[in-house]
Backbone bond lengths (Angstrom), bond angles and torsions (degrees), N, CA, C in turn:
res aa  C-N    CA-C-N  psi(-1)  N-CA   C-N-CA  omega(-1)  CA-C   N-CA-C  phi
1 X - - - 1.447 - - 1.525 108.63 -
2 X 1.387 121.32 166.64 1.529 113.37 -177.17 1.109 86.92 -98.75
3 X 2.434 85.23 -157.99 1.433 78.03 -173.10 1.485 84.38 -139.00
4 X 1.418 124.09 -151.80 1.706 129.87 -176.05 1.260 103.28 -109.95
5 X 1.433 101.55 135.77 1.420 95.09 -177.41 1.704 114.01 -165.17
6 X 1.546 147.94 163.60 0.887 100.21 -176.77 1.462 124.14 -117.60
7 X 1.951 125.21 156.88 1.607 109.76 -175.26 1.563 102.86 -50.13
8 X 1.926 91.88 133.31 1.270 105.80 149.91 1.320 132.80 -61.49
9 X 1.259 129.25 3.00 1.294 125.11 -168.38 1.956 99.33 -126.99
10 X 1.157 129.90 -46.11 1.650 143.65 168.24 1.548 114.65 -92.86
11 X 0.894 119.95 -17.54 1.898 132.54 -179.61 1.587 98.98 52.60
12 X 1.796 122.75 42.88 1.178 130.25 163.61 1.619 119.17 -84.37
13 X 1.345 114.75 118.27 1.258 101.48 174.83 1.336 146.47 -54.49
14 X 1.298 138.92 117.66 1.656 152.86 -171.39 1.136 123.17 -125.97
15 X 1.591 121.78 166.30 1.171 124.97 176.69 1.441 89.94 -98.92
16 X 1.545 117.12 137.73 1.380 134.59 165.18 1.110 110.85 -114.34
17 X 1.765 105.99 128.72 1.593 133.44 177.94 2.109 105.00 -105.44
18 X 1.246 77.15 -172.91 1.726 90.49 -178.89 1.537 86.05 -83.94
19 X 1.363 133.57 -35.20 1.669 129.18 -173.26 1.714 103.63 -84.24
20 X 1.287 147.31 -9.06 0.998 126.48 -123.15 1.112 91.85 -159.81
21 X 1.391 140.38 81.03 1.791 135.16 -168.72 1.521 110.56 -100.81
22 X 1.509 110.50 -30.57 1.357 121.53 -175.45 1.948 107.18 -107.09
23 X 1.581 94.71 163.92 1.663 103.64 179.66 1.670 96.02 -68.21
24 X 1.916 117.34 150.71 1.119 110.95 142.80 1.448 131.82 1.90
25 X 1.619 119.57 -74.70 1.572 115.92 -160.51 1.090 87.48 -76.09
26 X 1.545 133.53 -66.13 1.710 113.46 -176.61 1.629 122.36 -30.11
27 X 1.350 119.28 -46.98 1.405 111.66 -172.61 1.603 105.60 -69.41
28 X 0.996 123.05 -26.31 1.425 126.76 -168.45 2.029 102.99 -69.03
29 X 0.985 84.20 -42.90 1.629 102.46 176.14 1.499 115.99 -63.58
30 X 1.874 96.21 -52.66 1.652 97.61 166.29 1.490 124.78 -57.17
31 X 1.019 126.59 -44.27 1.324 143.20 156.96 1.392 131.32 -34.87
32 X 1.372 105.64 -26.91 1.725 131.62 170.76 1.439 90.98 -83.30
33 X 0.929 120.59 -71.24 1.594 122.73 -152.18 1.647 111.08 -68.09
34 X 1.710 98.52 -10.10 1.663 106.21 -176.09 1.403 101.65 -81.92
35 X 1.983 122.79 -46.22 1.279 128.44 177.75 1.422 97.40 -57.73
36 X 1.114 139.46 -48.81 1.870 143.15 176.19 1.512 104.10 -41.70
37 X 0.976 146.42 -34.09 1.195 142.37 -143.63 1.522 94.76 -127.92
38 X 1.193 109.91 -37.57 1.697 106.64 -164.03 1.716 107.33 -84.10
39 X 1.575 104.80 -39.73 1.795 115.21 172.59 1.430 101.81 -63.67
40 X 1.473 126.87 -29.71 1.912 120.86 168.52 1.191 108.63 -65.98
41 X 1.188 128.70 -26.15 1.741 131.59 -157.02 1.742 103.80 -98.30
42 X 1.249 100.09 -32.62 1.559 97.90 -166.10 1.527 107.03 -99.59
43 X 1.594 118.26 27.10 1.532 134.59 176.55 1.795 86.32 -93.64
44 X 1.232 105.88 150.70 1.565 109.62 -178.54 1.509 105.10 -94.67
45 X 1.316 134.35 3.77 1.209 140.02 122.99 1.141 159.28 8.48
46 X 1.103 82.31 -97.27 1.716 137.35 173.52 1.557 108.41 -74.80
47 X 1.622 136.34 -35.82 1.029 126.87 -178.81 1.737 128.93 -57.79
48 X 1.168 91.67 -5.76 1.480 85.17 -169.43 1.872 104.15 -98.30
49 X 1.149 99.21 -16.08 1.614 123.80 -176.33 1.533 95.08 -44.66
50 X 2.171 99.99 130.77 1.263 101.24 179.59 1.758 96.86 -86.23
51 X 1.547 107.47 -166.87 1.240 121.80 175.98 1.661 123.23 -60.17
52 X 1.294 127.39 -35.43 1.295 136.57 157.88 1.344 122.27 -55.99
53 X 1.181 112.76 -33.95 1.483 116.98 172.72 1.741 117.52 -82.70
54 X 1.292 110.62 -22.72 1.600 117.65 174.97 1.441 102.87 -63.02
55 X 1.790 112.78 -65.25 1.146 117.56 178.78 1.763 117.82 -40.99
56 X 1.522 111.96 -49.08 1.357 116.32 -179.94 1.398 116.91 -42.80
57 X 1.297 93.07 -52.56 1.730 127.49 -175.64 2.304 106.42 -45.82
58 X 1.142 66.47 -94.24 1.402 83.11 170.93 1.567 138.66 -71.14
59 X 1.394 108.00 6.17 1.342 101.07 -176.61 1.944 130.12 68.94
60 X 1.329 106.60 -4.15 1.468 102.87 -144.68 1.619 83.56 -112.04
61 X 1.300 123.87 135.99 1.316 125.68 -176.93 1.891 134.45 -32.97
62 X 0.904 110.72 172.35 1.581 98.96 169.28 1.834 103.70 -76.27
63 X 1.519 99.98 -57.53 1.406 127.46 -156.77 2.061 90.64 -50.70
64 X 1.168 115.32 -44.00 1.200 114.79 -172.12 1.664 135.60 -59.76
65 X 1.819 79.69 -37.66 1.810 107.30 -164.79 1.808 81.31 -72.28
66 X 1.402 110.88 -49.05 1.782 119.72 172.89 1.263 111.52 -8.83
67 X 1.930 101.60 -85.06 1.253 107.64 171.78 1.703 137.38 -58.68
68 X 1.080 111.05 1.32 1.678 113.66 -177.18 1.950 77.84 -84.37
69 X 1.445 112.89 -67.86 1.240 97.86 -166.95 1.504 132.00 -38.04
70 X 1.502 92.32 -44.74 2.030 106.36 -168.24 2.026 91.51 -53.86
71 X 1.540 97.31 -30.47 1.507 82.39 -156.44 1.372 130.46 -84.22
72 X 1.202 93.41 2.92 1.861 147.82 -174.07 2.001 109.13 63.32
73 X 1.502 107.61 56.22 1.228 107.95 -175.19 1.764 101.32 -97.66
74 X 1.314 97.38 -31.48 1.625 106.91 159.72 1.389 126.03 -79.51
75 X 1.367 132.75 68.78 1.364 133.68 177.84 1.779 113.90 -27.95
76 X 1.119 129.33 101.91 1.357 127.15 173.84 1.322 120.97 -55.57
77 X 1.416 117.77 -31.04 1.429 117.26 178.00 1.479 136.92 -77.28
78 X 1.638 93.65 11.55 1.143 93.52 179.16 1.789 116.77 -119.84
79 X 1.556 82.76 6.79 1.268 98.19 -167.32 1.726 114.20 -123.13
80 X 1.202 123.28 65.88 1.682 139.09 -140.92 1.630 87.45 -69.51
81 X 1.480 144.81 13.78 1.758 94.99 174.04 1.622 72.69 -136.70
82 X 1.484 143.59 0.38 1.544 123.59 152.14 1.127 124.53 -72.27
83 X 1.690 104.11 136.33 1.604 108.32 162.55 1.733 87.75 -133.48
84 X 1.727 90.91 -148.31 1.269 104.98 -162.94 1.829 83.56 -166.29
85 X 1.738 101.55 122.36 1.535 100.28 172.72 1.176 146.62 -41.88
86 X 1.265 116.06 176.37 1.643 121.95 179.54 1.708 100.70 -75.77
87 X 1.524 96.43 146.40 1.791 96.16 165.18 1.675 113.23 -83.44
88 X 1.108 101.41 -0.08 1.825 102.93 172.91 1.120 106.37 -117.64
89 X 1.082 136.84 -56.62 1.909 118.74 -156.99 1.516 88.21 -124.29
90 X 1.539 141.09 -2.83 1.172 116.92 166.92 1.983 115.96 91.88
91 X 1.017 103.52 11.16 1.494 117.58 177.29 1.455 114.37 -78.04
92 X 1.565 123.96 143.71 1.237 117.11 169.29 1.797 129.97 -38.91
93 X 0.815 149.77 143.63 1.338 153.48 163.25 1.460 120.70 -137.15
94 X 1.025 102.43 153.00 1.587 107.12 174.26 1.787 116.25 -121.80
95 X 1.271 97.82 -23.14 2.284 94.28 174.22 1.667 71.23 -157.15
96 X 2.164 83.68 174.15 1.681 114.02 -135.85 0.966 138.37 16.30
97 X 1.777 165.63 -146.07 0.812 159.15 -138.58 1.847 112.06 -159.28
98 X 1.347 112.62 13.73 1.773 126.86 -167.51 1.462 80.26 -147.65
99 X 1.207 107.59 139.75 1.730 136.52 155.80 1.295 97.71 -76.21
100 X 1.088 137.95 142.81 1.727 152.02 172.81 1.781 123.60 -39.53
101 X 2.021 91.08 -29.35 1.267 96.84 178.83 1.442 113.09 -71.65
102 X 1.348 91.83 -41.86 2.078 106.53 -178.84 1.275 107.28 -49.28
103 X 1.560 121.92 -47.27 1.225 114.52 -143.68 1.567 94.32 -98.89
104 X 1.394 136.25 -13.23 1.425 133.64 151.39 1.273 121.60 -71.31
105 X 1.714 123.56 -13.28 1.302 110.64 -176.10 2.170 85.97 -87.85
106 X 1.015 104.33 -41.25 1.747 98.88 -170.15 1.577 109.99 -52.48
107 X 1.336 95.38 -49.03 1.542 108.28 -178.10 2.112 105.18 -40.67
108 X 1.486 107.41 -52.97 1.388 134.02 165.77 1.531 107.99 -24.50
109 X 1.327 94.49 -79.04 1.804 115.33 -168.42 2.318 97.41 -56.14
110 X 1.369 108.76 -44.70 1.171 112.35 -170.73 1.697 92.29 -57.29
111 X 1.304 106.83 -65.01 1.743 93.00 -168.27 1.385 115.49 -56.92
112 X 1.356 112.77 -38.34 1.649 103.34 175.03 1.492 132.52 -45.68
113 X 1.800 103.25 -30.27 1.756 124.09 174.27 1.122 95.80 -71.79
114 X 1.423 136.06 -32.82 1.650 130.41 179.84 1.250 107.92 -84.97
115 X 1.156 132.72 -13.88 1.447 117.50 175.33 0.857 120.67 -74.95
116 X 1.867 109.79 -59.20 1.350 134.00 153.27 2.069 116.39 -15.06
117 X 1.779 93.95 -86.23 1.391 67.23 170.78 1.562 138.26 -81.27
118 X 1.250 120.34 22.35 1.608 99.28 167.57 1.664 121.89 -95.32
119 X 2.097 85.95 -0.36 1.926 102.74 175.72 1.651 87.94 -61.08
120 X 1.754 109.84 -57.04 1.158 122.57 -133.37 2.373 94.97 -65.01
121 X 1.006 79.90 -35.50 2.077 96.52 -162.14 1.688 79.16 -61.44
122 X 1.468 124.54 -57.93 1.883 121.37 -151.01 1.691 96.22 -62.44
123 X 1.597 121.99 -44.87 1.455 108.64 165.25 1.371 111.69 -71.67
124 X 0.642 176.79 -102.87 1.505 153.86 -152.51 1.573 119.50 -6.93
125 X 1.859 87.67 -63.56 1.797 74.75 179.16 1.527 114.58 -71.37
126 X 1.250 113.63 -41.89 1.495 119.71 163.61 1.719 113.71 -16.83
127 X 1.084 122.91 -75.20 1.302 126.61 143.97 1.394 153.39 3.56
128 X 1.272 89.94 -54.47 1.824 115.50 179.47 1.494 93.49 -100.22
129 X 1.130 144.50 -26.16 1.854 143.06 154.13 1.089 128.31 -33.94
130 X 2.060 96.16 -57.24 1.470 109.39 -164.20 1.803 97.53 -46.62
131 X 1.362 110.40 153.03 1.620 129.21 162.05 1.435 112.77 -112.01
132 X 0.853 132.86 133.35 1.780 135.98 -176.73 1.553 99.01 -138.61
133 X 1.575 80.72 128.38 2.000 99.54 -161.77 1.829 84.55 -110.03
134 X 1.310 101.35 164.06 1.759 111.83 -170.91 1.594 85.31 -144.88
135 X 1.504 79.02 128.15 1.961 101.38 179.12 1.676 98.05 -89.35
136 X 1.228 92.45 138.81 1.841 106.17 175.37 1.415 104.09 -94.82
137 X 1.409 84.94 152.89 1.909 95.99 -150.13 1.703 96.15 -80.76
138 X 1.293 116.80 154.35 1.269 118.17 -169.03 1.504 104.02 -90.65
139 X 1.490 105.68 159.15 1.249 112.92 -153.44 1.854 93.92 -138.66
């Protein structure tokens, strides 16, 4: 079940689902602006049209056309020069949410924490090995 909460866009109160982010009249509106965008897209035209030009086109926000994509109501594959940015540096993309560079530099930093600690674990045990002998005092 959702829960109450309020539209981000009118600050009218609603029940919010995993489907359902905005109040009624907002979605009704979103829904306009989705047929707006989708009757521009499905002109044989128009398909090749990047993201600046949709917005031009249609009037209908960047942030919006965004979410049709994230939510996959905008099929990307049919549409070769839209994406929707990186969640780190903001680069074009077309699928997951990391550009290739991001996700090899993280991948990077992860093995380095694994290297690191299995230096850090071998001195430790290293450590608990050492034996330390004590010379008796001469007599």
């Amino acid at each position: 079940m959702g829960e109450l909460a309020n539209c981000p866009k009118c600050n009218v109160l609603f029940v919010q689902s995993q489907f359902r982010t905005v109040c009624d009249k907002c979605f009704k509106e979103e829904e306009q602006a989705y047929e707006t965008v989708y009757k521009f897209l499905r002109k044989r035209e128009n398909r090749k049209a990047q993201l600046d030009e949709v917005v031009d086109e249609t009037g209908v926000s960047k942030d919006l056309i965004l979410k049709f994509i994230r939510q996959g109501r905008i099929q990307l594959i049919n549409f070769p020069n839209l994406g929707y940015p990186c969640e780190k540096c903001g680069r074009t993309i077309r699928e997951d949410r990391l550009c290739e560079d991001c996700k090899e530099g993280i991948h990077k930093q992860i093995h380095q924490l694994e290297q690191e600690k299995m230096i850090s674990d071998r001195n430790k045990h290293a450590a608990r090995e050492t034996t330390f002998y004590s010379q008796s005092p001469k007599k």
